[in-house]
DSSP file (Angstrom, degrees, kcal/mol; ACC not computed):
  #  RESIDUE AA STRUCTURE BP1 BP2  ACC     N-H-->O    O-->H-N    N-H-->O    O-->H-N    TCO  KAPPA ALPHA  PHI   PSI    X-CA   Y-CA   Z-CA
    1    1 A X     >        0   0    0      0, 0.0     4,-2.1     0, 0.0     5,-0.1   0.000 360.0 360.0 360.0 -49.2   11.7   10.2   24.5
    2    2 A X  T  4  +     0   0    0      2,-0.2     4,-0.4     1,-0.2     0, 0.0   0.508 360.0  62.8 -98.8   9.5   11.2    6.8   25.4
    3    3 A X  T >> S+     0   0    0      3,-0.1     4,-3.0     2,-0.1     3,-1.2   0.906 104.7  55.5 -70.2 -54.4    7.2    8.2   26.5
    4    4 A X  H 3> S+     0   0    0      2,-0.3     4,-1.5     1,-0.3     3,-0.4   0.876 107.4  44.8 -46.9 -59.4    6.9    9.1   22.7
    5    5 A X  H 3< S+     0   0    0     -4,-2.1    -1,-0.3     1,-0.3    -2,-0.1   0.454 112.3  44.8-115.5  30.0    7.6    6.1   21.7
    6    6 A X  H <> S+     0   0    0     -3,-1.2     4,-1.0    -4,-0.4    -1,-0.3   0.528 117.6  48.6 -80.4 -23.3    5.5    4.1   23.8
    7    7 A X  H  X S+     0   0    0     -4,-3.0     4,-2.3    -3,-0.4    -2,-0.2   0.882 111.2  52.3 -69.9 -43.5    2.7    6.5   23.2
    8    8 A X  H  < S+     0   0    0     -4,-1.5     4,-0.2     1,-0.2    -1,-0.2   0.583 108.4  47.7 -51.1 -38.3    3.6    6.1   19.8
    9    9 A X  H  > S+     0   0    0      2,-0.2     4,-2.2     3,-0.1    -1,-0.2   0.774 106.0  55.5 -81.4 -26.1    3.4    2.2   20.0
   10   10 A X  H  X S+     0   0    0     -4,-1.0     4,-3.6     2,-0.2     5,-0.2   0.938 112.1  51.8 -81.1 -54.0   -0.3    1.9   22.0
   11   11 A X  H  X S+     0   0    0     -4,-2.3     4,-0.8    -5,-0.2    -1,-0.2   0.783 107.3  43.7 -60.1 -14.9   -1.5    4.1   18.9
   12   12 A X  H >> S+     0   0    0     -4,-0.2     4,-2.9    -3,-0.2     3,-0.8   0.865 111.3  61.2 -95.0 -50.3   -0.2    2.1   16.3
   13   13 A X  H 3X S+     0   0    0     -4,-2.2     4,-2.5     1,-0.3     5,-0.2   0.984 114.2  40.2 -41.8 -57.2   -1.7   -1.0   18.6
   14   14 A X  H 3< S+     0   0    0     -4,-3.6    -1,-0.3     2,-0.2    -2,-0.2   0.705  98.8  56.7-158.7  63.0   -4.9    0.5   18.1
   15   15 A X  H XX S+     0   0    0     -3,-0.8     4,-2.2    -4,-0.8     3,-0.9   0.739 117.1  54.9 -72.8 -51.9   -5.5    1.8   14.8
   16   16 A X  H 3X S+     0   0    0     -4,-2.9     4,-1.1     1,-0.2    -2,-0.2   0.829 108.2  41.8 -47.7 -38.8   -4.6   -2.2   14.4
   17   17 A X  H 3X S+     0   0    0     -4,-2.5     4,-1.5     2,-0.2    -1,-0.2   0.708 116.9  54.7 -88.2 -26.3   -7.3   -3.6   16.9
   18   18 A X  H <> S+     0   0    0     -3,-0.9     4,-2.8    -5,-0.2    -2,-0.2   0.932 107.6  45.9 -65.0 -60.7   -9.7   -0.9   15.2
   19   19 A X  H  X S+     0   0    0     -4,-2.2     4,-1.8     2,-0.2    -2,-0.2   0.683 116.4  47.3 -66.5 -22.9   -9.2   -2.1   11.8
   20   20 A X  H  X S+     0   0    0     -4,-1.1     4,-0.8    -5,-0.2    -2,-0.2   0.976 108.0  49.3 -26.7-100.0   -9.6   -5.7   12.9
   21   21 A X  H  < S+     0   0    0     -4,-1.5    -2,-0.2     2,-0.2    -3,-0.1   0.583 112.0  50.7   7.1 -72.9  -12.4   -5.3   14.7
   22   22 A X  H  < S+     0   0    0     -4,-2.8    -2,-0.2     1,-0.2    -3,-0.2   0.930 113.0  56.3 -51.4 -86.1  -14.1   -3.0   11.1
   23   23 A X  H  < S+     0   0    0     -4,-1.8    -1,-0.2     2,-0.1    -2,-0.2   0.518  87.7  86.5 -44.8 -37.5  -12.8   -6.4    9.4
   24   24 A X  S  < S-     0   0    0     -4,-0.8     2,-0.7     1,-0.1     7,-0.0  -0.095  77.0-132.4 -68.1 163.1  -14.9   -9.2   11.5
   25   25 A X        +     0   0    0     32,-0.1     2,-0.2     6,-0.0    -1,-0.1  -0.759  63.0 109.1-117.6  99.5  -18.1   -9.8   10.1
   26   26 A X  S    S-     0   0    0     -2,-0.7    31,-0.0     1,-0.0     5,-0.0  -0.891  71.7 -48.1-157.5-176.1  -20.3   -9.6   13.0
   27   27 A X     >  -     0   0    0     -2,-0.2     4,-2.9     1,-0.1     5,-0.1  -0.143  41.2-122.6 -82.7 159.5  -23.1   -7.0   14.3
   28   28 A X  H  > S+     0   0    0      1,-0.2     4,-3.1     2,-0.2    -1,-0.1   0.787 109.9  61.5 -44.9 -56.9  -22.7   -3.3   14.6
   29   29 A X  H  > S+     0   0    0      2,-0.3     4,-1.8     1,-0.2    -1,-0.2   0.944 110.9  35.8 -27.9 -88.0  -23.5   -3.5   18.3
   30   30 A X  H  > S+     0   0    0      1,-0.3     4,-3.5     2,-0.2     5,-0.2   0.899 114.9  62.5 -47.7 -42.9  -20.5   -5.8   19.2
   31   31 A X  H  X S+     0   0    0     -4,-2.9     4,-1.7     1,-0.2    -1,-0.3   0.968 108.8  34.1 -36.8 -74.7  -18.7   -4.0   16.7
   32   32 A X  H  X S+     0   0    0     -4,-3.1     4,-1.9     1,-0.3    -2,-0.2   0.844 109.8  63.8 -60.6 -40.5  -18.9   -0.5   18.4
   33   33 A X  H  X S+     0   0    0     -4,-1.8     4,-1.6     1,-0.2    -1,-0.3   0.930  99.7  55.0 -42.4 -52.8  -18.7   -1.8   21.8
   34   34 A X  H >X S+     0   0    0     -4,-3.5     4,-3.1     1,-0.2     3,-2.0   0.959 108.4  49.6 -51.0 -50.3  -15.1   -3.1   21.0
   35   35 A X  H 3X S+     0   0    0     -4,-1.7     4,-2.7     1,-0.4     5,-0.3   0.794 103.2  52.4 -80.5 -24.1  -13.9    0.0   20.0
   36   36 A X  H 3X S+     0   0    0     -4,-1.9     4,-0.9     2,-0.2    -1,-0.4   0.661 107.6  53.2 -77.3  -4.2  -15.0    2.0   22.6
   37   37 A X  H << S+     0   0    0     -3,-2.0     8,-0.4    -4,-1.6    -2,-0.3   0.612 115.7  42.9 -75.0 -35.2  -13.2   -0.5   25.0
   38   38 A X  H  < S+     0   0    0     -4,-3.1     3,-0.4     1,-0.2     7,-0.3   0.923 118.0  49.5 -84.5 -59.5   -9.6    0.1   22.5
   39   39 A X  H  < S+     0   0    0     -4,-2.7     2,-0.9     1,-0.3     3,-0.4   0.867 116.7  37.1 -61.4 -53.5  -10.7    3.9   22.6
   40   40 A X  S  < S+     0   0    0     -4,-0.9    -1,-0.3    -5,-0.3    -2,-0.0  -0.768 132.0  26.4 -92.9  83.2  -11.2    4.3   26.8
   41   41 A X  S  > S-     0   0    0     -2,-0.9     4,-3.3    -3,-0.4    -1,-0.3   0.512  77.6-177.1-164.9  91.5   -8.5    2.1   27.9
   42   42 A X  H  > S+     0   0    0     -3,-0.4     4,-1.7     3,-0.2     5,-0.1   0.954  82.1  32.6 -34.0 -67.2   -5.8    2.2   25.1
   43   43 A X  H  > S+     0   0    0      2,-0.2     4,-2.5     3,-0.1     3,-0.5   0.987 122.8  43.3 -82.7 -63.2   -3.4   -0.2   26.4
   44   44 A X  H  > S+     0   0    0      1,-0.3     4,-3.4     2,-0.2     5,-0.1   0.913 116.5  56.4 -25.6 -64.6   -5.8   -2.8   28.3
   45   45 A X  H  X S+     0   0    0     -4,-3.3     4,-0.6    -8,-0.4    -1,-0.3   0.518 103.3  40.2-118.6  41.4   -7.7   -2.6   25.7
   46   46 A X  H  X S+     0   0    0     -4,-1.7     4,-0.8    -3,-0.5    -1,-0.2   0.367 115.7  55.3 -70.8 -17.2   -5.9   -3.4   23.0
   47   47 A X  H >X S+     0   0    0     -4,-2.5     4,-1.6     2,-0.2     3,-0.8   0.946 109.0  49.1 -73.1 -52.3   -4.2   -6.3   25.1
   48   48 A X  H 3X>S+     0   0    0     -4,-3.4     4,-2.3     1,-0.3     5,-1.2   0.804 114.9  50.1 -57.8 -31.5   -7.9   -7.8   26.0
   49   49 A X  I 3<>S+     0   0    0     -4,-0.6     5,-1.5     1,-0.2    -1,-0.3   0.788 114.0  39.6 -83.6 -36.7   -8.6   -7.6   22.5
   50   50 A X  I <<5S+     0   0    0     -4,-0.8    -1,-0.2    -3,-0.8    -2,-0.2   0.677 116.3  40.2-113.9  22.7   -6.1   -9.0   21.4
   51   51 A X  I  <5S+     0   0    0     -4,-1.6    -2,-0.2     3,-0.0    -3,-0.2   0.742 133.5   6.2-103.3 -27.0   -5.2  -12.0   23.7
   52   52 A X  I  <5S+     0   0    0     -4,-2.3     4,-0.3    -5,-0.2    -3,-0.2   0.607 116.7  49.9-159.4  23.2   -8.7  -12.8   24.0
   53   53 A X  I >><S+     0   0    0     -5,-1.2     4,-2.1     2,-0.1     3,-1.3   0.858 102.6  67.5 -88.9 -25.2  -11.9  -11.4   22.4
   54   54 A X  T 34<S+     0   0    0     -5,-1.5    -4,-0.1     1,-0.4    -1,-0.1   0.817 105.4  39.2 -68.0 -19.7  -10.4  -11.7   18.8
   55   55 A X  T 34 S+     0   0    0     -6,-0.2    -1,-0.4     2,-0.1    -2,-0.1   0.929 113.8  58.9 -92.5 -18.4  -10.3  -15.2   18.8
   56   56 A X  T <4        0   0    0     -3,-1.3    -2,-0.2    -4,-0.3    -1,-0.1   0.934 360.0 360.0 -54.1 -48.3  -13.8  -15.0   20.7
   57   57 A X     <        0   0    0     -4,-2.1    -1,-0.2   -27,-0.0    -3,-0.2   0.658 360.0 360.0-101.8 360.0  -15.5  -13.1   17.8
């Protein structure tokens, strides 16, 4: 149970850091790179992303 809904919580973390990401206005590149960092390391990265590239980019 309480896997579910930590599993549950890292996915909602980042469909959020995804749709960020799509929001910034900055090149395609950096773009796609972020998401494949929140896509191979879910939880990491959706922490690194958001404690400290988002305010970077």
């Amino acid at each position: 149970m309480l896997a579910t809904i930590l599993g549950i919580l890292v996915l909602i973390a980042d469909i959020w850091c995804i749709i960020d990401i799509l929001k910034k206005k900055q090149d395609a590149l950096k773009k796609i790179l972020l998401i494949v960092l929140v896509l191979v390391f879910p939880v990491l990265g959706a922490i690194l992303y958001y404690f400290w590239l988002r305010h970077k980019v």
